[in-house]
C-alpha positions as CSV (number, residue, x, y, z in Angstrom):
1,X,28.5,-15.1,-17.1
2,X,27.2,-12.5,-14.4
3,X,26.4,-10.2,-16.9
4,X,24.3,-12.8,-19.1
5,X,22.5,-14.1,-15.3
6,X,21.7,-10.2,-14.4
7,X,20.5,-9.8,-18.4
8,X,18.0,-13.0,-17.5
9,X,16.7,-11.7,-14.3
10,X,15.9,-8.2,-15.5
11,X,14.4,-9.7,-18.4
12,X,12.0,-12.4,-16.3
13,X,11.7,-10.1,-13.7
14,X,7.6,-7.7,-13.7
15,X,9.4,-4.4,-13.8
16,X,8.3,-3.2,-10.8
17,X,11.2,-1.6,-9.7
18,X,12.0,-0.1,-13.1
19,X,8.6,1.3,-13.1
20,X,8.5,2.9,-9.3
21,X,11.9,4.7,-10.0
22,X,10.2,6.1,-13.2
23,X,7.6,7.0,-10.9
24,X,9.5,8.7,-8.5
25,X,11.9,10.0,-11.1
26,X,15.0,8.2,-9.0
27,X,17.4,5.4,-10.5
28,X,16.1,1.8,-11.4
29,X,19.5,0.8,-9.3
30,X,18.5,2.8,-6.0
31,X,15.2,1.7,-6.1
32,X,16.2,-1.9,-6.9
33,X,19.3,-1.7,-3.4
34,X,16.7,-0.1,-1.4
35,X,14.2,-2.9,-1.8
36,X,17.1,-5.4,-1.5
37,X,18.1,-3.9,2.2
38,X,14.5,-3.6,3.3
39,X,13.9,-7.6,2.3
40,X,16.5,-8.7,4.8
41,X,15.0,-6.3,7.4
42,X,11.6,-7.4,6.8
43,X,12.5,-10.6,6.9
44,X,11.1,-11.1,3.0
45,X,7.5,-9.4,3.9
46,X,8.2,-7.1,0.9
47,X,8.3,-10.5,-1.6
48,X,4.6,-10.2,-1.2
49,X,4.3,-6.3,-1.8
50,X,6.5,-6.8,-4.3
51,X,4.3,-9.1,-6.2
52,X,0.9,-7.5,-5.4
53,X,2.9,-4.3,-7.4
54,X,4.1,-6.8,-10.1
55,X,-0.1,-7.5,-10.9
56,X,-1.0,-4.2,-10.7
57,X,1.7,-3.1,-13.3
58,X,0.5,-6.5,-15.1
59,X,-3.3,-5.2,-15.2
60,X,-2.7,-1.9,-16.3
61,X,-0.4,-2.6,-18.9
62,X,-2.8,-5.4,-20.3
63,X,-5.6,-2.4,-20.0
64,X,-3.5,0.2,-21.7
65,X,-3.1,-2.9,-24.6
66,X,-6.9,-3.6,-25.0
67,X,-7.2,0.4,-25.0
């Protein structure tokens, strides 16, 4: 049942952390604990970053289609 939930949420979920630890060359995991800890020091600001990063990644993989 967990497994199937986390399956569902990495599916519905932008990519965003997938695609900064590519970036960065680090694990998807770290990236994903890192943003998880910062949320509850943040107070949830980084929902919004997190977002704004989810519609870049959007927009440029919609360019790289049309290209």
């Amino acid at each position: 049942m967990v497994k199937k939930i986390v399956q569902w949420f990495e599916q519905q979920a932008f990519g965003v952390c997938e695609w900064w630890g590519k970036l960065l060359g680090i694990r998807t995991t770290t990236v994903r604990m890192y943003f998880i800890y910062l949320s509850f020091f943040t107070f949830g600001s980084l929902i919004i970053i997190y977002f704004i990063l989810a519609f870049i990644l959007l927009t440029l993989l919609f360019v790289s289609f049309w290209v």
